[in-house]
C-alpha positions in Angstrom: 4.0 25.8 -13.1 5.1 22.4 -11.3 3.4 19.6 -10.8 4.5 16.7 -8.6 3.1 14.0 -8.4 4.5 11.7 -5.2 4.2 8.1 -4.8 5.8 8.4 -1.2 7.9 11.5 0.3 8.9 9.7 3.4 13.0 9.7 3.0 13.2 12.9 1.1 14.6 15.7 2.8 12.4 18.7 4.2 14.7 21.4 2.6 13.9 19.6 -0.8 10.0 19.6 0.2 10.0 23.2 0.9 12.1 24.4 -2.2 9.3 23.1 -4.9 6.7 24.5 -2.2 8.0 28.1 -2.2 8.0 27.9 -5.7 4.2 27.9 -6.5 4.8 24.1 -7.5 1.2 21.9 -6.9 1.6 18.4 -5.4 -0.4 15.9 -6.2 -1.1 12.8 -3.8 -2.5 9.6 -6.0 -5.0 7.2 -4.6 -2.4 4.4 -4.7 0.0 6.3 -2.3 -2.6 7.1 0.4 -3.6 2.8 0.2 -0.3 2.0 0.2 0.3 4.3 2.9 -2.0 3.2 5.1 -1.4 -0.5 4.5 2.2 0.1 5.1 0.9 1.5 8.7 -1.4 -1.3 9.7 1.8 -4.0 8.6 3.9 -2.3 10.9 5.1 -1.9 14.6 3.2 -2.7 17.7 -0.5 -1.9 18.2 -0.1 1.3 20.0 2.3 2.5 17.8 0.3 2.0 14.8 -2.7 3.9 16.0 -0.7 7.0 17.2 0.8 6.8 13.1 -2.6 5.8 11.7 -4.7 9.0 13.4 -1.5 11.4 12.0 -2.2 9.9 8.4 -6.3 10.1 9.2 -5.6 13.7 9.6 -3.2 14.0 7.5 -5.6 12.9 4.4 -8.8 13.9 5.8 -6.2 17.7 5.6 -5.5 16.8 1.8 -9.8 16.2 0.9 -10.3 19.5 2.7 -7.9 21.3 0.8 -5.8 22.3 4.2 -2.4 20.8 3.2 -0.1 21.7 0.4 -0.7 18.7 -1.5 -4.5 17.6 -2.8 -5.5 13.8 -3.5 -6.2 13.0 -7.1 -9.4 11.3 -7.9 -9.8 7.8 -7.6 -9.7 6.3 -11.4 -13.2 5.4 -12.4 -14.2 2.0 -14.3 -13.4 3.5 -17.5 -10.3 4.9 -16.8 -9.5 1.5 -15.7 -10.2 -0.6 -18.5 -8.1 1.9 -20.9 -5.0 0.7 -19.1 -5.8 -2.2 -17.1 -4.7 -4.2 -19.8 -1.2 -3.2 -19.4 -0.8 -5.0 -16.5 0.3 -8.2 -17.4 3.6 -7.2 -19.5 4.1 -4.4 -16.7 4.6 -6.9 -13.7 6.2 -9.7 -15.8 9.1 -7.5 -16.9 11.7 -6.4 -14.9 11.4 -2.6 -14.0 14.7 -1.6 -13.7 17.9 -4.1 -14.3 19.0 -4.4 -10.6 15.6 -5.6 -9.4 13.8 -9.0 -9.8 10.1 -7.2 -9.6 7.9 -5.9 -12.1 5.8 -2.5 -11.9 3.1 -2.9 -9.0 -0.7 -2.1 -10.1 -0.4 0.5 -7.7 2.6 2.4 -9.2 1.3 2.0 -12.8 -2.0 3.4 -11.6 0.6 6.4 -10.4 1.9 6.3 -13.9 -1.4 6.5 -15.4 -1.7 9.7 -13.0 1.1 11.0 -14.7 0.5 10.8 -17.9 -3.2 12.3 -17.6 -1.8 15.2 -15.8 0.6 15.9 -18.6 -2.5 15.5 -21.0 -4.2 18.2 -18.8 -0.9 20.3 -18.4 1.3 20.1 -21.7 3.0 23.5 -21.0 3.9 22.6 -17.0 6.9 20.3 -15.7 5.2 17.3 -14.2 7.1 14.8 -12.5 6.8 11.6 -10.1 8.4 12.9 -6.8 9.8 9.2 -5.7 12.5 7.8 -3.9 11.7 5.1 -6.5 14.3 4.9 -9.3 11.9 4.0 -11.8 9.5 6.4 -10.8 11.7 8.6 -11.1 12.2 8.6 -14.7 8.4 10.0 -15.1 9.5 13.7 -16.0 7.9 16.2 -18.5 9.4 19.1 -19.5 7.3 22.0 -20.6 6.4 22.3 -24.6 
């Protein structure tokens, strides 16, 4: 079994979307990237244009919670799961995440990270993996045991 986790699929290709989805792989879609997503929305283009995106995504997610599209939303992280890693923070956005950018991780990417590593908790004997145009997020990848 596969599990993807993505941060954002927007840029990679279709054929690549329906290979993992033909083979039985389950996607995951974490809290952070339907926020982002939808901030991203409301930042850009003209009015119209942003409510003919923002009622696609409405759908779109409301499809996800209703367990009608191939992916299904995590959970959001509750106070507790928080504070385990919250503290991580700090040192996460004040280094540099990869050595070609001058930003650290977001608190939204490391709350993707977190995602990742309790799925691999749950699933030691699956290949999980950040789906992520993101080279950093990219390097989240577990091979099965």
């Amino acid at each position: 079994m596969w599990l993807h986790l993505f941060a954002f699929s927007q840029g990679i290709p279709l054929g690549a979307r329906y290979k993992y989805a033909q083979s039985g792989c389950t996607f995951l879609l974490p809290m952070a990237t339907i926020l982002e997503t939808g901030n991203h929305i409301a930042q850009n283009g003209d009015g119209t244009v942003r409510k003919k995106i923002a009622i696609r995504f409405v759908e779109q997610v409301k499809a996800a919670f209703n367990g009608e599209a191939p992916w299904r939303p995590t959970a959001f992280p509750n106070t507790a799961e928080i504070l385990l890693w919250i503290d991580e923070f700090p040192d996460q956005a004040g280094k540099n995440k990869a050595p070609d950018k001058q930003e650290g991780t977001s608190f939204g990417d490391l709350s993707i990270i977190e995602e990742f590593r309790k799925s691999c908790k749950l699933f030691p004997l699956s290949e999980v993996f950040i789906w992520s145009l993101d080279r950093d997020l990219q390097n989240y990848h577990q091979m099965p045991t």
